[in-house]
C-alpha positions, -999 to 999 in steps of 0.1 A, spaced: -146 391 606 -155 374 574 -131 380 547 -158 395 524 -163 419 550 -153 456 542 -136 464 578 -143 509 586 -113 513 607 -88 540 621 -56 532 621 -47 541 659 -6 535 663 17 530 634 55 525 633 78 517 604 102 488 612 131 475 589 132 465 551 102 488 545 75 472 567 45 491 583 33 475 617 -2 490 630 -26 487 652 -67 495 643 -98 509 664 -108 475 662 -81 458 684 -70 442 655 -27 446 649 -7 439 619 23 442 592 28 448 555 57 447 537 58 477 517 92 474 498 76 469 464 56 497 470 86 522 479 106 507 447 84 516 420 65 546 433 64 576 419 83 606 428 59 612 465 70 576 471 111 580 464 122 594 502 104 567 514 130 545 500 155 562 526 149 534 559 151 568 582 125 584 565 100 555 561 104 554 600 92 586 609 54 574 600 31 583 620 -11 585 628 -31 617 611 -67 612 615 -63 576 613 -43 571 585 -8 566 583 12 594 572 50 604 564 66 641 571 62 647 530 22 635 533 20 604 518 -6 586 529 -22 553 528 -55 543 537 -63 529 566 -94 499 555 -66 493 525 -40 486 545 -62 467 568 -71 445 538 -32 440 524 -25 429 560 -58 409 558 -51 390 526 -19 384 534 -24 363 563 -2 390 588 -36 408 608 -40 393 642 -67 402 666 -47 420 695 -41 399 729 -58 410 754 -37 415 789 -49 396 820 -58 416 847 
């Protein structure tokens, strides 16, 4: 995909892995992370019990965006983007049969 592209994607499985960094895969095979720790620092009060590692962990795949048990939410082509421009979105291996 050409970077001036504007990707429409679902964001199909999500997890939240140490120091405040989403991994997820799209509906378009492609598979990626973002560190989000400046995010969770100087959010707003929605954002604070994602500061709590436990808490940023339990992430997880709402109607393609992820989400956390208090409903923050981030979009999906956003996040697909961040992961984009910073060089961490990899088209997804595909398993020999």
């Amino acid at each position: 995909m050409d970077e001036s592209e504007f990707p429409w994607v679902d964001v199909l499985k999500v997890r939240g892995l140490p120091n405040h960094v989403i991994w997820a895969r799209f509906s378009d095979g492609c598979e990626g992370t973002l560190d989000l720790s400046d995010y969770v620092q100087s959010g707003g009060p929605m954002v604070a019990p994602l500061k709590d590692q436990a808490f940023f962990e339990r992430v997880f795949v709402e109607e393609g965006v992820p989400v956390w048990p208090n409903h923050v939410d981030m979009d999906s082509t956003n996040l697909y983007i961040q992961m984009r421009s910073a060089g961490t979105l990899k088209d997804r291996p595909v398993a020999a049969e």
